[in-house]
C-alpha positions in Angstrom: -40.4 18.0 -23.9 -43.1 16.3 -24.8 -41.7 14.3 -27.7 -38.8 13.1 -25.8 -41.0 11.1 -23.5 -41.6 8.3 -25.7 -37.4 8.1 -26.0 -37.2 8.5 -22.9 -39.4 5.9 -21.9 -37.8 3.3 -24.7 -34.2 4.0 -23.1 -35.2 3.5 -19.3 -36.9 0.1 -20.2 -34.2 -1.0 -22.2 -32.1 0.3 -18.7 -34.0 -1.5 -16.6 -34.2 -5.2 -19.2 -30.4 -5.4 -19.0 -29.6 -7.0 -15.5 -26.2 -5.5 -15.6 -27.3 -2.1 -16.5 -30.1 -2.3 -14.0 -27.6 -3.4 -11.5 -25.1 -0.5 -12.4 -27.9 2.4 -12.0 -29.8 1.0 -9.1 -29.5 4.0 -5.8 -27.7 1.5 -3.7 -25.1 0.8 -6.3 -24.6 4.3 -7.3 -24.0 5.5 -3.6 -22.0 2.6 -2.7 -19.4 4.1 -5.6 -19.5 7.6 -4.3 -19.0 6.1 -0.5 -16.1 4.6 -2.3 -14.6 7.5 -3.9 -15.1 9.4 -0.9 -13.2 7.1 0.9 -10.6 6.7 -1.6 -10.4 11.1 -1.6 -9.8 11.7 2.1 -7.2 8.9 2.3 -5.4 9.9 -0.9 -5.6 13.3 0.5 -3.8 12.4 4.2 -1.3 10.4 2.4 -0.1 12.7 -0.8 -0.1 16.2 1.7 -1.1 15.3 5.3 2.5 15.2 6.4 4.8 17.5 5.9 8.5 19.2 7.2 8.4 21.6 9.9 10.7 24.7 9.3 12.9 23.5 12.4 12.7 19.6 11.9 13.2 17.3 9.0 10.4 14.8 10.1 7.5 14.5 8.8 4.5 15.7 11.1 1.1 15.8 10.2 -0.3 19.0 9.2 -3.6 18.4 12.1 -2.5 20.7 14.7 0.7 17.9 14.1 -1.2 15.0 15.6 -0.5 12.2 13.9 -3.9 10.3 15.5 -5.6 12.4 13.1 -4.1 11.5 10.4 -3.4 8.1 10.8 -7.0 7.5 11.7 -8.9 9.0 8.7 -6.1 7.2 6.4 -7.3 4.2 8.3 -10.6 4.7 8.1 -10.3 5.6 4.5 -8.9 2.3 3.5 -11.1 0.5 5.7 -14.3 2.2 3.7 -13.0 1.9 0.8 -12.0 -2.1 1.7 -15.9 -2.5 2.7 -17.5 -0.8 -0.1 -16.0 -3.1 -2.6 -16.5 -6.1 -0.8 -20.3 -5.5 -0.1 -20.3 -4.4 -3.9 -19.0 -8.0 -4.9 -22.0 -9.1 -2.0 -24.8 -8.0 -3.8 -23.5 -8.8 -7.1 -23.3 -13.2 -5.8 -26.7 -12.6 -3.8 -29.1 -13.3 -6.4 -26.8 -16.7 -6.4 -27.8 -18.2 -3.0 -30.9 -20.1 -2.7 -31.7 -19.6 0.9 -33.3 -17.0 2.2 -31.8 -16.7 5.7 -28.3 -16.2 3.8 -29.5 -13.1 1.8 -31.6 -12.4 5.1 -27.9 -12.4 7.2 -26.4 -10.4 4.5 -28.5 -7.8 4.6 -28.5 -7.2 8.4 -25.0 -7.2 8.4 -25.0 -4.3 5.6 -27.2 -2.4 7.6 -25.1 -2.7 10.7 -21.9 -2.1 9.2 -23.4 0.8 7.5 -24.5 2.4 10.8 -21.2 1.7 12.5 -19.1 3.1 9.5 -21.7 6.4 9.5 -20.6 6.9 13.3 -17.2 6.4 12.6 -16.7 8.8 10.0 -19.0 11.7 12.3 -16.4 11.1 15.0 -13.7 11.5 12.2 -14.9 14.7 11.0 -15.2 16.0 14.2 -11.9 14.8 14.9 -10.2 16.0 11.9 -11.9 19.2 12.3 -11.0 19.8 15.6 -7.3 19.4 14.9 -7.4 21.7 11.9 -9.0 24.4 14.2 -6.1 24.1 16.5 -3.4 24.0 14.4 -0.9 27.4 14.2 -1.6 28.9 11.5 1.6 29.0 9.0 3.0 26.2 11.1 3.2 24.4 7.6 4.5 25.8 4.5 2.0 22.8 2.3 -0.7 20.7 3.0 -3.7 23.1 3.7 -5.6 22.3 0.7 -5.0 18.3 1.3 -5.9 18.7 5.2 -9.6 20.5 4.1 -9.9 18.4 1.1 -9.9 15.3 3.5 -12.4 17.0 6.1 -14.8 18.3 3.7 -14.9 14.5 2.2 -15.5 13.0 5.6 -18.7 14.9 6.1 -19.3 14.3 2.4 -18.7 10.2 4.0 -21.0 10.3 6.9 -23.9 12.0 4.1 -23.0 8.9 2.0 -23.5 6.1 5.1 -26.7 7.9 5.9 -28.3 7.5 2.5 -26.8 3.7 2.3 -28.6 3.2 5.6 -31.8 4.4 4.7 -31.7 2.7 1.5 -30.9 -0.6 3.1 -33.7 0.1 6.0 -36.4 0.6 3.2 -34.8 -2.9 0.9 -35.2 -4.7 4.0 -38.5 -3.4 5.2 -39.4 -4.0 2.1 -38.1 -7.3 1.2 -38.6 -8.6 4.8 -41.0 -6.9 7.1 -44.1 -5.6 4.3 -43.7 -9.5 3.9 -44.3 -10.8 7.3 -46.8 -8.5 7.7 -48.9 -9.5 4.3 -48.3 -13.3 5.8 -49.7 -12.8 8.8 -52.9 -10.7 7.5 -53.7 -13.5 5.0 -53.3 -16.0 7.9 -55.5 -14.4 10.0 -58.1 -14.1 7.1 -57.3 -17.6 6.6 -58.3 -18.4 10.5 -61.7 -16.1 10.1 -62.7 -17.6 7.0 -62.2 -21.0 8.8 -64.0 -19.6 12.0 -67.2 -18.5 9.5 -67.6 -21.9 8.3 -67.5 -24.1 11.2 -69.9 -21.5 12.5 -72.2 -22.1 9.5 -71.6 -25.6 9.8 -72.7 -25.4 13.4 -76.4 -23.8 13.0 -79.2 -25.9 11.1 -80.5 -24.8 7.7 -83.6 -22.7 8.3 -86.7 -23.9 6.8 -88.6 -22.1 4.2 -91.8 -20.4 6.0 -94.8 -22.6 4.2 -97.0 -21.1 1.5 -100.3 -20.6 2.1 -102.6 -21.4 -0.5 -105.6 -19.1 -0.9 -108.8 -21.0 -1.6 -111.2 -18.1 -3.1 -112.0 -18.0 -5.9 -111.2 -15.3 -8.5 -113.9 -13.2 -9.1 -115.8 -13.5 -13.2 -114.8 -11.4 -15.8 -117.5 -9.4 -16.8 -117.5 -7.9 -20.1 -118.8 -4.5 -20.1 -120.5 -4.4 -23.3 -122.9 -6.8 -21.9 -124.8 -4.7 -18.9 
């Protein structure tokens, strides 16, 4: 494995050179895709096999212990995840485009509270849809069992998806945001010491050398010793 480091290596950078491709394979990107197609699963699901004939009735009726609450709210919620992946997808995308810093700043606390909100939303839904599907007769309906537990095993796989977008988000913005308010404000109080230290030195007088004293004996002759 040794020898494939180097290629390795060569590949990742060219990766990461390439805005787009840096873009496409960045965590937030890549779970903001799956959020999507997890979205897109449980309300495909709901819609194609979620209602369904009862043996005595021609109407449709949902297959969730036939409430049709459940089903309408986890197509609903579906389309709105799906609807609000995409459009924060497009968000980061224009971003690097605004100047300002309070408009990326407003962005970003919006994700993060959308994200939160969607990750509570779907938790209720899966314990929603979950709950109905315990209660339901069984063989009440001939079809739709595999599309009922496809949909509830996606909306847990959902609320997993929201949770990693959150932390994600917490640790750009921490990051990005707080790291940098906190580096600001340690400089500018080394700043203020610095400052402090030199008015200080400024303050106190130069201390004098201490004077030399200058010895006045005489050094002592050289005698030779070949001469006693």
């Amino acid at each position: 494995m040794e020898h494939l480091r180097p290629l390795f290596n060569s590949v990742q950078r060219s990766i990461m050179d390439n805005p787009v491709t840096a873009f496409i394979f960045r965590p937030l990107t890549i779970w903001r895709v799956l959020t999507l197609i997890c979205s897109i699963i449980v309300c495909a699901s709901l819609l194609s096999g979620g209602y369904q004939n009862l043996p005595t009735s021609s109407f449709l009726n949902c297959t969730l212990n036939d409430n049709s609450t459940a089903c309408e709210y986890g197509i609903s919620i579906g389309i709105l995840g799906s609807i609000v992946c995409l459009l924060f997808v497009i968000l980061d995308i224009v971003k690097p485009l605004f100047r300002r810093n309070l408009i990326k700043k407003v962005i970003n606390i919006t994700d993060l509270s959308i994200s939160i909100l969607f990750a509570l939303l779907w938790l209720f839904g899966f314990c929603f849809l979950t709950h109905e599907w315990n209660m339901t007769v069984p063989f009440m309906f001939a079809f739709g069992k595999k599309e009922a537990e496809t949909a509830i095993a996606f909306s847990f796989f959902s609320v997993l998806c929201w949770v990693i977008l959150i932390y994600l988000e917490v640790s750009h913005f921490r990051e990005k945001y707080l790291d940098a308010y906190t580096m600001s404000m340690m400089s500018l109080k080394r700043r203020e010491l610095a400052d402090r230290v030199h008015v200080e030195d400024i303050a106190e007088p130069p201390s004098l050398p201490p004077p030399t004293i200058v010895s006045s004996s005489m050094p002592s002759p050289v005698t030779d010793p070949f001469n006693e």
